[in-house]
C-alpha positions in Angstrom: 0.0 0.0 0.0 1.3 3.8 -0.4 2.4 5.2 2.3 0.3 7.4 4.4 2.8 10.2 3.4 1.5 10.6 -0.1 -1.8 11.5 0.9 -0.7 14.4 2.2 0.6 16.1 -1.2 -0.6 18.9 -1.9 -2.2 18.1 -4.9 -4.1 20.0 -8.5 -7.6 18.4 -8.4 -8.8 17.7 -11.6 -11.6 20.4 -11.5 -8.5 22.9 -10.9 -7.7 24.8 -14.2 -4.1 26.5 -14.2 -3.7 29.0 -16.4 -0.6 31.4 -16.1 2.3 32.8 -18.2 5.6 31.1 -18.2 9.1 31.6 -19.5 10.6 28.6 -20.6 14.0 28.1 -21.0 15.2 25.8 -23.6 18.6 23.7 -23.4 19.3 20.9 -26.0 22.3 20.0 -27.6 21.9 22.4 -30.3 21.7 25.6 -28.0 19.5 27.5 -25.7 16.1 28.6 -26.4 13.8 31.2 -24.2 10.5 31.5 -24.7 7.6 33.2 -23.1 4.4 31.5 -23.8 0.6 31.6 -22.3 -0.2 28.1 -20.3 -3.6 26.5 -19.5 -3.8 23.2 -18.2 -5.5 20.4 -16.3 -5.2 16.9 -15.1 -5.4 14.7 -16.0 -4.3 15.6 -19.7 -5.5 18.7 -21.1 -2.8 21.2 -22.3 -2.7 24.1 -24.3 0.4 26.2 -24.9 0.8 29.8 -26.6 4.2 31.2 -27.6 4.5 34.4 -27.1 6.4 37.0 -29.4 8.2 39.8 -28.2 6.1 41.6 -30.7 3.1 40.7 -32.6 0.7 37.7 -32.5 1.6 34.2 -31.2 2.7 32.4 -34.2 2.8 28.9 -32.3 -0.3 27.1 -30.5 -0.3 23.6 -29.1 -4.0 22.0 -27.5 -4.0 18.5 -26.3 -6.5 16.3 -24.4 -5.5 12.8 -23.6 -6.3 11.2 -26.9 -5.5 13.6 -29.2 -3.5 16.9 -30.0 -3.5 20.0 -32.7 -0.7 22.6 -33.6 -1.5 25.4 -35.6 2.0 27.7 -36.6 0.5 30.1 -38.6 3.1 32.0 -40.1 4.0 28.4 -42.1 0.7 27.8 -43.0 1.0 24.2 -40.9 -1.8 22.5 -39.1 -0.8 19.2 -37.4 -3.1 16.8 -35.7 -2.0 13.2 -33.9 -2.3 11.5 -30.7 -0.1 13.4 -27.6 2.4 10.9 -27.4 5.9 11.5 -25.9 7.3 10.8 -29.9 4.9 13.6 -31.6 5.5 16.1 -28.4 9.4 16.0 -29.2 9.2 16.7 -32.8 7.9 20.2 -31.7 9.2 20.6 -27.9 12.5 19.5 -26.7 10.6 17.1 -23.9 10.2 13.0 -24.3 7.2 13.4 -22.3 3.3 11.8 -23.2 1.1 14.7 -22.3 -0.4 13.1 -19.1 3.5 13.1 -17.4 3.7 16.7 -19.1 0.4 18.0 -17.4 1.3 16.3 -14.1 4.7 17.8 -13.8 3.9 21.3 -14.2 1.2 20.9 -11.8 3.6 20.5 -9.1 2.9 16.4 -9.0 4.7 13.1 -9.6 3.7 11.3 -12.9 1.9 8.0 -12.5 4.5 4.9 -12.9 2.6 2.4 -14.7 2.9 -1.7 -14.1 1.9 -4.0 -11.7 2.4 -4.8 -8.1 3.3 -0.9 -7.0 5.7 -1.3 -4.0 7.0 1.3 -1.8 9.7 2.1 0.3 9.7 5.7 2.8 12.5 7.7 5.0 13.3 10.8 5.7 16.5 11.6 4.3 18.1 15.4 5.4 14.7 16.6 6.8 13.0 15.6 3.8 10.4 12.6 3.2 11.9 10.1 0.5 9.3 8.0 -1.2 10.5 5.0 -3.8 8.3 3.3 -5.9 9.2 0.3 -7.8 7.2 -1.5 -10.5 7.7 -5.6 -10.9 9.2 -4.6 -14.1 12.0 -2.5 -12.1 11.0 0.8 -13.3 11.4 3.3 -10.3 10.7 6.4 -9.3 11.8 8.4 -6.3 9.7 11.4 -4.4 11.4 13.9 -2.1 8.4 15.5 0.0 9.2 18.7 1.7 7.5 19.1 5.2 4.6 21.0 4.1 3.2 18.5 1.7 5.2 19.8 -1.2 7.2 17.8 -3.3 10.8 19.0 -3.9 12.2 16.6 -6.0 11.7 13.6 -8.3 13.7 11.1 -10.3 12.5 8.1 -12.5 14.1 5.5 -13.7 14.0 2.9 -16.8 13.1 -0.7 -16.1 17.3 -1.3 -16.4 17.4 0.9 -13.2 19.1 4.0 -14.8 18.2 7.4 -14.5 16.4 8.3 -17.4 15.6 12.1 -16.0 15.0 14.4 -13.0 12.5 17.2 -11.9 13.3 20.1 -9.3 10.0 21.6 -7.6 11.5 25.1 -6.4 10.2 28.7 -5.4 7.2 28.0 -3.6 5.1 30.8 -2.0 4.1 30.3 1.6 1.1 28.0 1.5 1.2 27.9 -2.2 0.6 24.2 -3.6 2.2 25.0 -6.8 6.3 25.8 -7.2 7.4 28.9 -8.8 9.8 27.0 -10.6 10.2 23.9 -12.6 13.5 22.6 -13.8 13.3 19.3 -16.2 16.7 17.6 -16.6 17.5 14.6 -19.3 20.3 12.1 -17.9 22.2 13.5 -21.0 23.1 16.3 -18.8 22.0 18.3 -22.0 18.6 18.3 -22.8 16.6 20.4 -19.7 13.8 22.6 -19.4 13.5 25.3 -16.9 9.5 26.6 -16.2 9.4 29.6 -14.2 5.7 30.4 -13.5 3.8 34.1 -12.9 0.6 35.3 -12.8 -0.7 32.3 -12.1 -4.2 31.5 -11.2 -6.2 28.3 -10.7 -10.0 28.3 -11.5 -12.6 26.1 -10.7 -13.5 24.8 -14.5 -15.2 21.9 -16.2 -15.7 23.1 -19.8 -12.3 22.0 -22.0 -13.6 23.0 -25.0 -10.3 25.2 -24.7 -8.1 22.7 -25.2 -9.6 22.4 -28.3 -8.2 23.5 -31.8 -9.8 23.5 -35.2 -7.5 24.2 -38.3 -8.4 27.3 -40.3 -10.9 26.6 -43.7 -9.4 25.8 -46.3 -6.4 25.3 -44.3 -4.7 21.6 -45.0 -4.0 19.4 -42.2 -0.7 17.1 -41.8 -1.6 14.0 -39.7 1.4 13.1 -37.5 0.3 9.5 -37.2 
């Protein structure tokens, strides 16, 4: 069973709509990339993501519910559709995530680790809680929970028991269940993404028809799968 600890995360519920602007900051092997976009999301899997230009209209939008995904970059005249998977997200964001793991994270939560026969391990390690779960197919992951209910770290590993990357929960606001700050790193040592979140509210919602994007008329549509 999970430990008792777990239950007291403080945790996005899935009626809880975040919307806020962040600046992301892109690393990957061929060189850094800041952006500022617009953010809206909810769990379990809705997403939508709005790059911001300096100057302008946003010339890059992304909407994805758990079963499928649009992207509209209008100043290419491209309209993509396809299912949210971790392959189709990398082709236009440096991330190998699916979009559930994607939403989760940047709610300030640990992704679900999928298999059978969950087990779990707890301590407190350097004032902190530290929470390992293993699958029966030796895929791991490992929760650091601050005091408060907060989670301040998280790595997950491959079924081979290597790191395969590593999220930093940072810059929380006193009673805040959301971190201010988000930093993604790949085991490549390369790769990372660093969220840092403001203006951010979270709304009571239930309509998604936000995470919703339909291609302009006439407009023609490139299937990713």
């Amino acid at each position: 069973m999970p430990p008792k600890s777990l239950e007291l995360i403080r945790t996005i519920h899935e009626t809880d709509r975040i919307v806020a602007t962040v600046r992301l900051d892109l690393m990957t092997a061929q060189g850094r990339y800041p952006i500022k976009a617009a953010l809206i999301l909810q769990k379990p899997s809705y997403f939508r993501l709005e790059v911001l230009p300096v100057i302008g209209t946003p010339d890059f939008f992304l909407a994805a519910s758990s079963d499928a995904m649009s992207i509209f970059i209008p100043s290419q005249g491209e309209f993509y559709t396809g299912k949210p998977s971790a392959e189709n997200l990398a082709r236009f964001l440096p991330w190998a995530f699916n979009i559930e793991d994607i939403v989760t994270i940047f709610s300030g939560a640990y992704p679900p680790l999928t298999g059978n026969k969950l087990s779990y391990e707890s301590y407190v390690e350097d004032h902190v809680l530290r929470v390992l779960m293993t699958t029966s197919t030796g895929a791991s992951q490992t929760v650091w929970m601050n005091k408060n209910g907060t989670i301040a770290k998280l790595i997950r590993n491959g079924t081979d028991g290597k790191e395969i990357y590593q999220v930093l929960y940072e810059d929380y606001e006193p009673a805040s269940r959301l971190p201010g700050r988000i930093i993604i790193e790949m085991v490549d040592h390369i790769t990372s993404v660093t969220a840092t979140f403001t203006d951010v509210r979270i709304e009571k919602a239930t309509d998604l028809s936000v995470f919703e994007l339909s291609a302009p008329v006439g407009m023609e549509i490139i299937k990713l799968d």
